[in-house]
N, CA, C and O atoms as CSV, one atom per row, in Angstrom:
chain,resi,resn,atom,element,x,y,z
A,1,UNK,N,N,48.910,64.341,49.800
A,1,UNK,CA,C,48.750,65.635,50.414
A,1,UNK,C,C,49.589,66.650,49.640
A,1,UNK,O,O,50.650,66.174,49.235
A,2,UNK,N,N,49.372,67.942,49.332
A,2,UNK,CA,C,49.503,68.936,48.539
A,2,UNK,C,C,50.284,69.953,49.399
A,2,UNK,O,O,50.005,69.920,50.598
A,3,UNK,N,N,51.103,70.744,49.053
A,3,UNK,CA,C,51.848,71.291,50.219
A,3,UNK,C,C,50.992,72.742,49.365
A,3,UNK,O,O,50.664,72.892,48.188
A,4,UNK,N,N,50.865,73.518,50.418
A,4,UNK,CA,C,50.478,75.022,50.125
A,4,UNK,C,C,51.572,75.837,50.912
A,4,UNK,O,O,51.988,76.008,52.058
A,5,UNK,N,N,51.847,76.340,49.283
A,5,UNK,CA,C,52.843,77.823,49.764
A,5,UNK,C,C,52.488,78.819,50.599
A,5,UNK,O,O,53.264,79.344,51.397
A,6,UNK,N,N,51.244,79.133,50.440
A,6,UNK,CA,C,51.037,79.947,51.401
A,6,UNK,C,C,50.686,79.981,53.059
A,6,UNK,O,O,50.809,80.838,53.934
A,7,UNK,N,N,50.239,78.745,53.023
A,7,UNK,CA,C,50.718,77.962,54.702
A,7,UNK,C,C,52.248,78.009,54.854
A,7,UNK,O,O,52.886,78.427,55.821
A,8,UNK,N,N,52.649,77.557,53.840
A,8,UNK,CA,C,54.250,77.275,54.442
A,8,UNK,C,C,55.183,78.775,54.581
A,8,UNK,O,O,56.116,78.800,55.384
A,9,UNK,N,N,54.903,79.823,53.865
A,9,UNK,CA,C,55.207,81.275,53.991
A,9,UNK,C,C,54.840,81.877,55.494
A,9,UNK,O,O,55.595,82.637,56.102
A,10,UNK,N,N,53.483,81.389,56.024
A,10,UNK,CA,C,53.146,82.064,57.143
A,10,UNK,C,C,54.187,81.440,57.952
A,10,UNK,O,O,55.002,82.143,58.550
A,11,UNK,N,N,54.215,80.081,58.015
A,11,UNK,CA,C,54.917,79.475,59.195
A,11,UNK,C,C,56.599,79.940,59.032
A,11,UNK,O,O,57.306,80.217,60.001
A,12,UNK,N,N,56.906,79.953,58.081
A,12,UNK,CA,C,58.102,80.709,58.225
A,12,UNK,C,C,58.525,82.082,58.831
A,12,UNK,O,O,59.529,82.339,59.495
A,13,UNK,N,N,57.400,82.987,58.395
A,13,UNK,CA,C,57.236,84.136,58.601
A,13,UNK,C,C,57.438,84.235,60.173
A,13,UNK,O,O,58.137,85.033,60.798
A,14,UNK,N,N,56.707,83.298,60.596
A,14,UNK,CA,C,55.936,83.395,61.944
A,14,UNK,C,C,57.245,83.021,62.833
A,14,UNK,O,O,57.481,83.763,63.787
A,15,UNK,N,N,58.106,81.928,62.588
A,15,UNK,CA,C,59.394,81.684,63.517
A,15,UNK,C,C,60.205,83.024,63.038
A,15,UNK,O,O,60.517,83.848,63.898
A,16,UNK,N,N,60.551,83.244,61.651
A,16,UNK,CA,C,61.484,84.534,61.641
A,16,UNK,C,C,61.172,85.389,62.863
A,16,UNK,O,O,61.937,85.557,63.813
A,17,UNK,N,N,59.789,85.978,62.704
A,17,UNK,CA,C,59.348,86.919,63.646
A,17,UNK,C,C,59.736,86.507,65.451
A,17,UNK,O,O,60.235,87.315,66.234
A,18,UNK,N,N,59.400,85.243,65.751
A,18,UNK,CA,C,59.333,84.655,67.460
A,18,UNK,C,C,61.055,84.934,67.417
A,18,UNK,O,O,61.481,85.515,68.415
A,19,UNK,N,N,62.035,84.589,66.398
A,19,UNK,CA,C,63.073,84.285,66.507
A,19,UNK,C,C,64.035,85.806,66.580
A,19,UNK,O,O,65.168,85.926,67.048
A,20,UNK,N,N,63.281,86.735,66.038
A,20,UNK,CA,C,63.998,88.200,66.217
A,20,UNK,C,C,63.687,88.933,67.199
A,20,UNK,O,O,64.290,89.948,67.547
A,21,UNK,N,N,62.095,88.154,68.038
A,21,UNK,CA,C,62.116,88.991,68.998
A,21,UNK,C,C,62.628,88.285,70.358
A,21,UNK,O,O,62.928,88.910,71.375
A,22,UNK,N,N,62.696,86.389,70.160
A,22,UNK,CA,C,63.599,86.143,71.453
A,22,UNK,C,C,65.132,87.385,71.348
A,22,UNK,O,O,65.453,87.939,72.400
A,23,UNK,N,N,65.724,87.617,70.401
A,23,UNK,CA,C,67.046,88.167,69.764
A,23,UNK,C,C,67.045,89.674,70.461
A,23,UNK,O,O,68.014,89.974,71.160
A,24,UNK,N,N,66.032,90.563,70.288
A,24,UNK,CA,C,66.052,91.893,70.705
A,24,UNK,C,C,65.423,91.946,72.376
A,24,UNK,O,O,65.461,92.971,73.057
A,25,UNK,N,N,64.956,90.862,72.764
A,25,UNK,CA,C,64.626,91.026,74.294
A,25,UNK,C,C,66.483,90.519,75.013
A,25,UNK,O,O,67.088,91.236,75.810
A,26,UNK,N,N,66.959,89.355,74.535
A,26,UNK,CA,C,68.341,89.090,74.810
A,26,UNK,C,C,68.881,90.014,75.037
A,26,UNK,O,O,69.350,90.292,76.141
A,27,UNK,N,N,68.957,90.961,73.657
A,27,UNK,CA,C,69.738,92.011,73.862
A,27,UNK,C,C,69.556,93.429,74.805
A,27,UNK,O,O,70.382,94.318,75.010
A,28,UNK,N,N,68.214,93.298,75.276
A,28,UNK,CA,C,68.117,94.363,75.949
A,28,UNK,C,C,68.064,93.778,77.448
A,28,UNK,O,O,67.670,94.430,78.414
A,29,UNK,N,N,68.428,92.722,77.486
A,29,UNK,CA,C,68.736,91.869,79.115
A,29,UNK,C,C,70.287,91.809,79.433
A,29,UNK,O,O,70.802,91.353,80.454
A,30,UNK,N,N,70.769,92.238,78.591
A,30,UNK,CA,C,72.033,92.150,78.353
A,30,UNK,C,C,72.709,93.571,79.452
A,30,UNK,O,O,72.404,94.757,79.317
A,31,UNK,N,N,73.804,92.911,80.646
A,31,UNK,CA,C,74.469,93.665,81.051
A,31,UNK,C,C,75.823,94.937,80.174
A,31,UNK,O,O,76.629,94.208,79.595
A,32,UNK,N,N,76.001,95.619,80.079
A,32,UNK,CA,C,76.925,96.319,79.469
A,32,UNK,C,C,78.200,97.455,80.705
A,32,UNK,O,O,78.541,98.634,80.612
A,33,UNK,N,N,78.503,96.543,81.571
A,33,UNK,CA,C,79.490,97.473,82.717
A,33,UNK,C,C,80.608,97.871,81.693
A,33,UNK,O,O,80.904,97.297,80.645
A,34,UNK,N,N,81.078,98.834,82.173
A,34,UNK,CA,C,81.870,99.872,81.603
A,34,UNK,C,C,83.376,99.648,82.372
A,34,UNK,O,O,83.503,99.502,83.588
A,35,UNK,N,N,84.197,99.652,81.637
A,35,UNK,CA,C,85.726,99.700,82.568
A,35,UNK,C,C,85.674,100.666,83.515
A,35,UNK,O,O,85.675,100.222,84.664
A,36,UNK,N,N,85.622,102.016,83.390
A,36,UNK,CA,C,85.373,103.217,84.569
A,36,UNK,C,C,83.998,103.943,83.891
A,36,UNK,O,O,83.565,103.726,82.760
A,37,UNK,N,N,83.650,104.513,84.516
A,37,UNK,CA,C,82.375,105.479,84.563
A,37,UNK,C,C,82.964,106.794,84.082
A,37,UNK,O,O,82.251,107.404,83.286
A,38,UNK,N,N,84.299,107.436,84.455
A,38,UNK,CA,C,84.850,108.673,84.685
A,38,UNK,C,C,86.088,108.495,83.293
A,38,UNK,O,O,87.193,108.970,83.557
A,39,UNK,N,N,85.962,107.993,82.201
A,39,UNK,CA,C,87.372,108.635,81.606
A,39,UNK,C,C,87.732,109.698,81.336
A,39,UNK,O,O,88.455,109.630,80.341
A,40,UNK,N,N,87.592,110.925,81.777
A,40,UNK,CA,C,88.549,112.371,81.691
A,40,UNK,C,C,89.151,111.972,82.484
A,40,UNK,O,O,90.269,111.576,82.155
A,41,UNK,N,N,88.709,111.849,84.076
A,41,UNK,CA,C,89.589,112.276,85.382
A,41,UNK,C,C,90.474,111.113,84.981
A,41,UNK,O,O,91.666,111.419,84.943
A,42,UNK,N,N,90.123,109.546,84.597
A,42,UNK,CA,C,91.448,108.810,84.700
A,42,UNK,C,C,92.513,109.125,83.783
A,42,UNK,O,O,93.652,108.661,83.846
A,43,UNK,N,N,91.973,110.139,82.718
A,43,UNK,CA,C,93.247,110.098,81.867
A,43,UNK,C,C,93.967,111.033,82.238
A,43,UNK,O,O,95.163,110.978,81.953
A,44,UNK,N,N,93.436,112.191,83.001
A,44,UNK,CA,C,94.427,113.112,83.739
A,44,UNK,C,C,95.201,112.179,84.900
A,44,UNK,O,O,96.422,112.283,85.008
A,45,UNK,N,N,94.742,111.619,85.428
A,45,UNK,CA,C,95.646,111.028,86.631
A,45,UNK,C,C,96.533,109.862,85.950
A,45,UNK,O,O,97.167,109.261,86.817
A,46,UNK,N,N,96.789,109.308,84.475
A,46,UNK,CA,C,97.334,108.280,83.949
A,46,UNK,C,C,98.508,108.807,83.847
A,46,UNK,O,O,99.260,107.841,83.711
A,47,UNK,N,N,99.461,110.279,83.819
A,47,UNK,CA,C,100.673,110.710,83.884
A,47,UNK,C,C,101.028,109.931,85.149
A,47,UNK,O,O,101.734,108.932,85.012
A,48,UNK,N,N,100.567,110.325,86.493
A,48,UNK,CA,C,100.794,109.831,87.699
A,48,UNK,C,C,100.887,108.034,87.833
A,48,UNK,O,O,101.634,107.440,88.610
A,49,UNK,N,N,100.017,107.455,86.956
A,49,UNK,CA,C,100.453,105.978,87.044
A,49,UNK,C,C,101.639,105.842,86.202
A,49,UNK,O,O,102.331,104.958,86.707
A,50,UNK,N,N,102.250,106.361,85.037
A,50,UNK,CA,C,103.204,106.152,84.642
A,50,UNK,C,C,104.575,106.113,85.299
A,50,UNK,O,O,105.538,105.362,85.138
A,51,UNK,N,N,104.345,107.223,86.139
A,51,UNK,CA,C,105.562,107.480,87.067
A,51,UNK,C,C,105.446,106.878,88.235
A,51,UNK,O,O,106.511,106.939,88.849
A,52,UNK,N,N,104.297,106.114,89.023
A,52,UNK,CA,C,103.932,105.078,89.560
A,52,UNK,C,C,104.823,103.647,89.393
A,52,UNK,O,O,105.569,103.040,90.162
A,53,UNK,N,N,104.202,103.328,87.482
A,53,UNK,CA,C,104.891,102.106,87.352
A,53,UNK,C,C,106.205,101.870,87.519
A,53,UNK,O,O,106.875,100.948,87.983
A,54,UNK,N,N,106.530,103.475,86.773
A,54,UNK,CA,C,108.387,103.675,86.564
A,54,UNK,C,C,108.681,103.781,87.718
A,54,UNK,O,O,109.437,104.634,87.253
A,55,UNK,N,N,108.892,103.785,88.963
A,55,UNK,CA,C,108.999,103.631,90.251
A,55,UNK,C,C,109.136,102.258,90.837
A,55,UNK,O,O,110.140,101.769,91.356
A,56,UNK,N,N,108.098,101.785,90.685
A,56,UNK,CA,C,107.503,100.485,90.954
A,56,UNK,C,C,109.004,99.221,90.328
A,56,UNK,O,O,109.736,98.417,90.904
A,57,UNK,N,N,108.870,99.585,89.206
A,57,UNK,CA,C,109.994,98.706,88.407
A,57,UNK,C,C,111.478,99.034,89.498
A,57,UNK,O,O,112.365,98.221,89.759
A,58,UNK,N,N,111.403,100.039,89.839
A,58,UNK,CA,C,112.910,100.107,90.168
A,58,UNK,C,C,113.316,99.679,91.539
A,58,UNK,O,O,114.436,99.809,92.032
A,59,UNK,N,N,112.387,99.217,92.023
A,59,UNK,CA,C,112.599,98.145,93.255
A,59,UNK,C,C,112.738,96.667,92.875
A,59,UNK,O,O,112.426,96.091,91.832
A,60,UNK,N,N,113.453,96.078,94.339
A,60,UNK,CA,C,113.784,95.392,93.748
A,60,UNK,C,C,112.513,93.966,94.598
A,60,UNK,O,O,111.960,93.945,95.697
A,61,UNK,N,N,112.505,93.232,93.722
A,61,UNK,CA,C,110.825,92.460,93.821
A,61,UNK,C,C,109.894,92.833,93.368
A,61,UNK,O,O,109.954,93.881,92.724
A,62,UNK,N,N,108.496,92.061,93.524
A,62,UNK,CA,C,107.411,92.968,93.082
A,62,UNK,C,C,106.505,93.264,94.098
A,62,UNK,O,O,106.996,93.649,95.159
A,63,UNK,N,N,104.934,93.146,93.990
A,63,UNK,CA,C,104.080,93.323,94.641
A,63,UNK,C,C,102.946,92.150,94.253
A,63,UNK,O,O,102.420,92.021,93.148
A,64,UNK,N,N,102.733,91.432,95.291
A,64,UNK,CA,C,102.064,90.385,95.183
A,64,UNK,C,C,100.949,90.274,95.892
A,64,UNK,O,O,100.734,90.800,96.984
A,65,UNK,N,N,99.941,89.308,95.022
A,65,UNK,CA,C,98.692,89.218,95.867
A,65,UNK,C,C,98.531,87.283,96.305
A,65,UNK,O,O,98.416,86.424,95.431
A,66,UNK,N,N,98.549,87.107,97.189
A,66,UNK,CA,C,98.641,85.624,97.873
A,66,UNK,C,C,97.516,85.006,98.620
A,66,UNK,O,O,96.750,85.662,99.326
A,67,UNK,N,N,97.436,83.641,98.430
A,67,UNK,CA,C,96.597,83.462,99.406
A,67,UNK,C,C,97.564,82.524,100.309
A,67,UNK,O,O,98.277,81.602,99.911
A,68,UNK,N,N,97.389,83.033,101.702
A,68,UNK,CA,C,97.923,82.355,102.724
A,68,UNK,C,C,96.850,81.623,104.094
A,68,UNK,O,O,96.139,82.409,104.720
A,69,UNK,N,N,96.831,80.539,104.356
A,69,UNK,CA,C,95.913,80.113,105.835
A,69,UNK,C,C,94.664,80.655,104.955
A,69,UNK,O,O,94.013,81.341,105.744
A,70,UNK,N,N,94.202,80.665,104.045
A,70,UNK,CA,C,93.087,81.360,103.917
A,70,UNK,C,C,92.480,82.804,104.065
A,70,UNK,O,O,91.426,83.267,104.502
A,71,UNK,N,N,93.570,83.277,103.528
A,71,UNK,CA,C,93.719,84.798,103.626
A,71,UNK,C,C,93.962,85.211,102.302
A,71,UNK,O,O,94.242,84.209,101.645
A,72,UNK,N,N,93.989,86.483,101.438
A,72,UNK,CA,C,94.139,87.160,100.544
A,72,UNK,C,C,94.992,88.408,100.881
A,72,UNK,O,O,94.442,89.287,101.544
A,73,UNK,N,N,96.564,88.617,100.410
A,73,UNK,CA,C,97.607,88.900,101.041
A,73,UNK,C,C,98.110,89.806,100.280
A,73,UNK,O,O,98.441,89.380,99.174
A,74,UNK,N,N,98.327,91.133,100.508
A,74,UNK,CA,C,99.242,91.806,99.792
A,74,UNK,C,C,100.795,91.886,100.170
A,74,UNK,O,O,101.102,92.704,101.037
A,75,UNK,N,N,101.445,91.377,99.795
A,75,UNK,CA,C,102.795,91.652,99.799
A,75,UNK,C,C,103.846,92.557,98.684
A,75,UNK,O,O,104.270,92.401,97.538
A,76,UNK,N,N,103.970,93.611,99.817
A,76,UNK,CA,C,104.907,95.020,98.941
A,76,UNK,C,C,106.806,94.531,98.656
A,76,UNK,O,O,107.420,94.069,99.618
A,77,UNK,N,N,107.410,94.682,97.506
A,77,UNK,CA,C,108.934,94.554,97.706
A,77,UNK,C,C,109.428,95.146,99.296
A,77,UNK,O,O,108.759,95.846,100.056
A,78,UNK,N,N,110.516,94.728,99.457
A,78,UNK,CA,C,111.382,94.751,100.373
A,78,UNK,C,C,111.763,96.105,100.680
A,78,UNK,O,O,111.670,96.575,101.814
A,79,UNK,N,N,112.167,96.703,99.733
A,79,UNK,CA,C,112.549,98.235,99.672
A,79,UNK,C,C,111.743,98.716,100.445
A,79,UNK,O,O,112.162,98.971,101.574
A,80,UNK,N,N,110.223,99.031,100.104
A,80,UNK,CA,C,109.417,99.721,100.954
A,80,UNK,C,C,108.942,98.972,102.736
A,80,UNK,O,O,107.940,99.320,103.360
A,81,UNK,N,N,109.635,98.263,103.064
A,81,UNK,CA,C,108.983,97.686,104.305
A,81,UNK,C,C,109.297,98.709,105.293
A,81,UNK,O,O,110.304,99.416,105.254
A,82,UNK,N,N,108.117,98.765,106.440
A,82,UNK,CA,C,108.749,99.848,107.532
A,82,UNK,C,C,108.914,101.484,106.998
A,82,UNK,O,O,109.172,102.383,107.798
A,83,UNK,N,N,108.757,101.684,105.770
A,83,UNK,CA,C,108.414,102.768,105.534
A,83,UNK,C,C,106.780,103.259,106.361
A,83,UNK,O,O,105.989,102.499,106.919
A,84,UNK,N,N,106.675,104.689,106.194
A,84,UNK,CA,C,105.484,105.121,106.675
A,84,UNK,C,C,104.562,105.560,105.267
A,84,UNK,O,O,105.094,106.514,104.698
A,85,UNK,N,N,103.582,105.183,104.735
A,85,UNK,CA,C,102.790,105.812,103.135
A,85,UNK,C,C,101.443,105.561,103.501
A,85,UNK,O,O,100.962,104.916,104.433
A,86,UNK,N,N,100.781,106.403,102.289
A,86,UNK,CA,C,99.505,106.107,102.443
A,86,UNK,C,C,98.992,105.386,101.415
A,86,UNK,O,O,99.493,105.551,100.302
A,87,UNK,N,N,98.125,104.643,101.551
A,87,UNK,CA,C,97.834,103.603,100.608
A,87,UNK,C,C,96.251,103.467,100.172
A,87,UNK,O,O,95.358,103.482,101.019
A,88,UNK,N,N,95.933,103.299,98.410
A,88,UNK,CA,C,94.777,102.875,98.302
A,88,UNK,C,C,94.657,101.663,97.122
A,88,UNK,O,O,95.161,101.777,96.005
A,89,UNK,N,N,94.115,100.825,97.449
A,89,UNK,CA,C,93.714,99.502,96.644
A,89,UNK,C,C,92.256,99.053,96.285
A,89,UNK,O,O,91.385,98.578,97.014
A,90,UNK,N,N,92.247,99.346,94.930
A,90,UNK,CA,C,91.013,99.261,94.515
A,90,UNK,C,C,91.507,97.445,94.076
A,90,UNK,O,O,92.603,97.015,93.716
A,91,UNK,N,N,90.225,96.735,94.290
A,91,UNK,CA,C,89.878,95.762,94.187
A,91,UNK,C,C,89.006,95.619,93.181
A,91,UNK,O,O,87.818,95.831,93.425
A,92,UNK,N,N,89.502,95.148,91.565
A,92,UNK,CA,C,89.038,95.108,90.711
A,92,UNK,C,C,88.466,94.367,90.146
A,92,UNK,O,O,89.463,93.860,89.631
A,93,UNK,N,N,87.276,93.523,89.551
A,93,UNK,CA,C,86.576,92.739,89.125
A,93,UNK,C,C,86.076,92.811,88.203
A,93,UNK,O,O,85.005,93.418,88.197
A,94,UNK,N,N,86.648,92.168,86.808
A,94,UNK,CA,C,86.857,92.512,85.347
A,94,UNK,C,C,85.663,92.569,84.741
A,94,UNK,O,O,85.258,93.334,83.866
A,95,UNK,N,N,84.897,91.259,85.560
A,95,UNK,CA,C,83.419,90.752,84.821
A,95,UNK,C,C,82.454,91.007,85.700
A,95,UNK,O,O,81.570,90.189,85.953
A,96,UNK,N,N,82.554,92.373,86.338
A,96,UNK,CA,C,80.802,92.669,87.364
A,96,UNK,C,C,81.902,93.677,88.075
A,96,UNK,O,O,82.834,93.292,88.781
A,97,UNK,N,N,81.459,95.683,87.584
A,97,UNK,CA,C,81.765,96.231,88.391
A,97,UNK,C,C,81.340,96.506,89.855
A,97,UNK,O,O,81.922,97.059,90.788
A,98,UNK,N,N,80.028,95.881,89.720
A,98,UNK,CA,C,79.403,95.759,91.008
A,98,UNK,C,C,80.113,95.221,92.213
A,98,UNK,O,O,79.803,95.559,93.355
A,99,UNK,N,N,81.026,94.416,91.947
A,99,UNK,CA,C,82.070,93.428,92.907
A,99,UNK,C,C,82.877,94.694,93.367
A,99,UNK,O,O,82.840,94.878,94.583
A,100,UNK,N,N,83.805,95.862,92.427
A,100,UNK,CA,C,84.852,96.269,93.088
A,100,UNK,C,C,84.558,97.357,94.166
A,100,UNK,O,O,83.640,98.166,94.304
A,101,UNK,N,N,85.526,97.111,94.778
A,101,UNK,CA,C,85.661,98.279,96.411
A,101,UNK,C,C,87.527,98.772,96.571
A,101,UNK,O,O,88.672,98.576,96.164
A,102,UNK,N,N,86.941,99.279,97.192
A,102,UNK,CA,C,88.251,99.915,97.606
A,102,UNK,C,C,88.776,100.105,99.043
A,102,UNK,O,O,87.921,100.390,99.882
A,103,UNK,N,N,89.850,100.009,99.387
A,103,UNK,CA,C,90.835,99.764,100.876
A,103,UNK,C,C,91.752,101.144,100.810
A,103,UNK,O,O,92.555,101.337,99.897
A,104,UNK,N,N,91.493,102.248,102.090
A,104,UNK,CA,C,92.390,103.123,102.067
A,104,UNK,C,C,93.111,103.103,103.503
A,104,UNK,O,O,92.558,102.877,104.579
A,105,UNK,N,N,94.290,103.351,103.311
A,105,UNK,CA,C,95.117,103.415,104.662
A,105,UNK,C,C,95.818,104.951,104.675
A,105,UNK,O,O,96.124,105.358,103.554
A,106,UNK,N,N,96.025,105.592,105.479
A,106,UNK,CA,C,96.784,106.814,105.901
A,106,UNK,C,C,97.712,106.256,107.243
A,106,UNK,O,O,97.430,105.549,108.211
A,107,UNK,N,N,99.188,107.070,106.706
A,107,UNK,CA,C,100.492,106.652,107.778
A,107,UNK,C,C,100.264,105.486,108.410
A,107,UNK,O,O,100.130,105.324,109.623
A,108,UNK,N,N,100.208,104.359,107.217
A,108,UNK,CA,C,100.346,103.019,107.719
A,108,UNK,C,C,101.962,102.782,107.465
A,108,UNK,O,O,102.688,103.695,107.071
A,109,UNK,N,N,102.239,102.002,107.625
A,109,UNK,CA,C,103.555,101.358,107.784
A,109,UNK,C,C,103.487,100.201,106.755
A,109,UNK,O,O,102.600,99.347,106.759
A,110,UNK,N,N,104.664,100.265,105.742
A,110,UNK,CA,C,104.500,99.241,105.006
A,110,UNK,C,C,104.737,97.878,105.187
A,110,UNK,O,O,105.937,97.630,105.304
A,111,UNK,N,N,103.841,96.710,105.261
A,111,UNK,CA,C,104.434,95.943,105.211
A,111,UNK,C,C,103.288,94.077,104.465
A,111,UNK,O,O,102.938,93.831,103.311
A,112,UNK,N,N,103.174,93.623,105.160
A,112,UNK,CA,C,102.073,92.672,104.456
A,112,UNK,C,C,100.670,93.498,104.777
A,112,UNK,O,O,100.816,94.226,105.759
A,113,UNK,N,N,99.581,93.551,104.293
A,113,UNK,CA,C,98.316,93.730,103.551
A,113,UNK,C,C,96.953,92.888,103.495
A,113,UNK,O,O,96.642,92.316,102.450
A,114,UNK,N,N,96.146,92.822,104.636
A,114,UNK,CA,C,95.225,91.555,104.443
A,114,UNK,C,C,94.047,92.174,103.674
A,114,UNK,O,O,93.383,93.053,104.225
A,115,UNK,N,N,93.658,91.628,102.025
A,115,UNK,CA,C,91.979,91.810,102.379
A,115,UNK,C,C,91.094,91.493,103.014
A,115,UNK,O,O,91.048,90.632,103.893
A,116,UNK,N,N,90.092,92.344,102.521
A,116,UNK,CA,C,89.220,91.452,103.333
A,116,UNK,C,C,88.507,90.527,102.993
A,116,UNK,O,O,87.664,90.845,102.155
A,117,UNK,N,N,88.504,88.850,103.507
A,117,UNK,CA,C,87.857,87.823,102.468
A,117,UNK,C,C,86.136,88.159,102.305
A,117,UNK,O,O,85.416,87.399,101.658
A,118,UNK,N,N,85.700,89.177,102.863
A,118,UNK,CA,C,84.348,88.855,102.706
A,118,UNK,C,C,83.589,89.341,101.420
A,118,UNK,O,O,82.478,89.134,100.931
A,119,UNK,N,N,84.697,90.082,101.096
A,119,UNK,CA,C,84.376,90.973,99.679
A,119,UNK,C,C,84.672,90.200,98.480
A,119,UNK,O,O,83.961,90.521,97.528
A,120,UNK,N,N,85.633,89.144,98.217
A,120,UNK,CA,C,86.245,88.837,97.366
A,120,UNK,C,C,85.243,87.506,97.436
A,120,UNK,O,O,84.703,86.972,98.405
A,121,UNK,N,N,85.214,87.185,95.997
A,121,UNK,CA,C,84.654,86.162,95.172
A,121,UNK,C,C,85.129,85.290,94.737
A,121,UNK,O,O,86.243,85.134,95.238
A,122,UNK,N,N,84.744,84.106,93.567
A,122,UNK,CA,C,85.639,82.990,93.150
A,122,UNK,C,C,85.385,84.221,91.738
A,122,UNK,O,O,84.319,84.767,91.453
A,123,UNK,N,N,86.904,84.418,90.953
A,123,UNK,CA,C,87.221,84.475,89.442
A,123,UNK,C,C,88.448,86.012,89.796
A,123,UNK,O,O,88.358,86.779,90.755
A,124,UNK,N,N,89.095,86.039,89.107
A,124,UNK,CA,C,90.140,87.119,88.567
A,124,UNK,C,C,89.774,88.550,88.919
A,124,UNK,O,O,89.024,89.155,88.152
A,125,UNK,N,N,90.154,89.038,89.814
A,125,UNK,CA,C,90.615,89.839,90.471
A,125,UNK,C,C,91.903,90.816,90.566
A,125,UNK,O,O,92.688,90.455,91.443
A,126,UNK,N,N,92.296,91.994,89.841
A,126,UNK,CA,C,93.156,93.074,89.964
A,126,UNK,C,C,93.312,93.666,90.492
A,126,UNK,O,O,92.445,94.540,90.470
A,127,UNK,N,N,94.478,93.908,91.513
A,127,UNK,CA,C,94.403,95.070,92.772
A,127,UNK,C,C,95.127,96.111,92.146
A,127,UNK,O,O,96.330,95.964,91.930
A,128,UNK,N,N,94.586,97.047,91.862
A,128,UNK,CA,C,95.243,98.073,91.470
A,128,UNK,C,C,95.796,99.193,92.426
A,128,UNK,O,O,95.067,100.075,92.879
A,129,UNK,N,N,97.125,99.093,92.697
A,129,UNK,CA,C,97.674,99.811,94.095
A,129,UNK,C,C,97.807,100.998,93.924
A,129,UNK,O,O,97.915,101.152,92.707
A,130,UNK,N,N,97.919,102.814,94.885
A,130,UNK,CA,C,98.722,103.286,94.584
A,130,UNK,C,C,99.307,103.552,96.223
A,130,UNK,O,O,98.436,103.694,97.081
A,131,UNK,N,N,100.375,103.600,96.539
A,131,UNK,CA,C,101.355,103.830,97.136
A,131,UNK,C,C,102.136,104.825,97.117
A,131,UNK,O,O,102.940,105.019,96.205
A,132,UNK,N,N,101.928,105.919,98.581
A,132,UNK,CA,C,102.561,107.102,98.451
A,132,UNK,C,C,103.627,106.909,99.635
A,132,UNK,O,O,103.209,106.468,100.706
A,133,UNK,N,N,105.008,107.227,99.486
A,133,UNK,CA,C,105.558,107.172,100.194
A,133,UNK,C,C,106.510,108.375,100.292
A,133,UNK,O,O,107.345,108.555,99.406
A,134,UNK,N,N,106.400,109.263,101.420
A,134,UNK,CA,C,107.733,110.263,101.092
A,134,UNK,C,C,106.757,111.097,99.971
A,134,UNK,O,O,105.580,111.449,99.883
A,135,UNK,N,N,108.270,111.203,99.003
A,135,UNK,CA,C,107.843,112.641,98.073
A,135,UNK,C,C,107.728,111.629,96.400
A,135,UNK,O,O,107.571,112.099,95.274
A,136,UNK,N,N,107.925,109.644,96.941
A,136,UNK,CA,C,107.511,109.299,95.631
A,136,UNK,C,C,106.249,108.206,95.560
A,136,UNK,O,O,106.066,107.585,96.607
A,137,UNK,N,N,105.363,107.902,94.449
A,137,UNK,CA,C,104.264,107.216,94.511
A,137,UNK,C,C,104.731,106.094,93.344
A,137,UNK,O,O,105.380,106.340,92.327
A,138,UNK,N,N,104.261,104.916,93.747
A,138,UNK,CA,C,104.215,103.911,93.520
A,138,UNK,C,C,102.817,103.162,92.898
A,138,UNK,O,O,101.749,103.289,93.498
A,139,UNK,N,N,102.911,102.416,91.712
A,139,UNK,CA,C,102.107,101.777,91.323
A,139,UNK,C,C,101.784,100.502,90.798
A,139,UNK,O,O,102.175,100.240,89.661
A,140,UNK,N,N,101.057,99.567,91.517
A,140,UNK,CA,C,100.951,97.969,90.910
A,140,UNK,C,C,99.891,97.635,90.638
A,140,UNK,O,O,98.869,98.148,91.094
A,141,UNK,N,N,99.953,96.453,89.620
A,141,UNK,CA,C,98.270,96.171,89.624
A,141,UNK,C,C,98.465,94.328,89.528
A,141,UNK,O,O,98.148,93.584,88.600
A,142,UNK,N,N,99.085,93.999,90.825
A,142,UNK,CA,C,98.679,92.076,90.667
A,142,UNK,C,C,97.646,91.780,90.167
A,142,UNK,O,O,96.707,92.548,89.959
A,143,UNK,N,N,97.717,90.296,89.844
A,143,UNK,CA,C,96.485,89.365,89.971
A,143,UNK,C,C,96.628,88.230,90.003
A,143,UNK,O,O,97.591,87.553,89.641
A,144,UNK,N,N,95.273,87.817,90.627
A,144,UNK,CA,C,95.067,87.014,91.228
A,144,UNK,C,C,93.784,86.168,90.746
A,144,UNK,O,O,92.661,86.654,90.870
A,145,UNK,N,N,93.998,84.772,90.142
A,145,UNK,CA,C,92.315,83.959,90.375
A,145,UNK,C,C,91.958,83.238,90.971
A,145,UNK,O,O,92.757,82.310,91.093
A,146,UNK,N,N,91.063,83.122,91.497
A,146,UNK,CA,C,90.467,82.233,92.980
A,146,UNK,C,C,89.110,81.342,92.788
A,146,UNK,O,O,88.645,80.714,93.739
C-alpha cells in the first residue's frame, strides 16, 4: 500500500482545524470574574483601609474567623469588646464572585459575630471587615478554608 500525501495533508489539516476550534469555543466558555467591578471608588477608599489596618495592628490580638459547634465566628481583639460601632463584612470568595455578600450592623456592640452558614460554601473565604468605632475605623481581612 502506497501512502498519498495528499490524503495524509487533508487529514492533518482536518484535526488542526477540529483541534482550534474545540480551543476557541473553550475559550469563549471560559468564566473571567473580576476582583471588583468598581476600581476608581476602591482606590479612593484604599487611604481609609490603610489607616484601618494601621489601627487594627495596634490592638492587642487579632480578628478571627472560627468555626465553632458548627458555626462560622467572627471574633474581634479584646480592646474593642463592649464598645458600640458600626460594622460591615463583606464575605469574599476568591474563585466565584457570585458567592460574595455582605453583613451590615449599625450601633451594634462589639463582641463575637455569627455568619450566616447558609451563605458560605466549602473553599477559602476572606472577610474583609470594616469597623467603625467612635471617631476611629478599623480594618481586617481573616481567612478562613472550609
Amino acid at each position: 500500500m502506497k501512502f498519498n500525501w495528499g490524503t495524509g495533508l487533508v487529514i492533518v489539516l482536518a484535526i488542526f482545524i477540529l483541534g482550534m476550534g474545540t480551543a476557541v469555543y473553550k475559550a469563549t466558555q471560559a468564566r473571567h470574574d473580576l476582583v471588583t467591578s468598581d476600581y476608581y471608588q476602591e482606590e479612593l477608599a484604599y487611604q481609609g483601609t490603610i489607616d484601618g489596618k494601621r489601627n487594627a495592628r495596634e490592638l492587642k490580638g487579632q480578628c478571627q474567623l472560627k468555626v465553632e459547634d458548627q458555626k462560622l465566628m467572627l471574633h474581634f481583639p479584646e480592646d474593642l469588646n463592649d464598645q458600640t460601632a458600626n460594622l460591615e463584612v463583606l464575605m469574599y470568595f476568591p474563585t466565584d464572585a457570585k458567592n460574595d455578600f455582605e453583613l451590615k450592623e449599625e450601633n451594634w456592640k462589639v463582641g463575637n459575630y455569627e455568619i450566616p452558614g447558609s451563605k458560605i460554601g466549602a473553599g477559602k473565604w476572606i472577610a474583609k471587615i470594616r469597623l467603625e468605632s467612635g471617631d476611629k475605623m478599623y480594618y481586617f481581612e481573616p481567612e478562613i478554608v472550609l
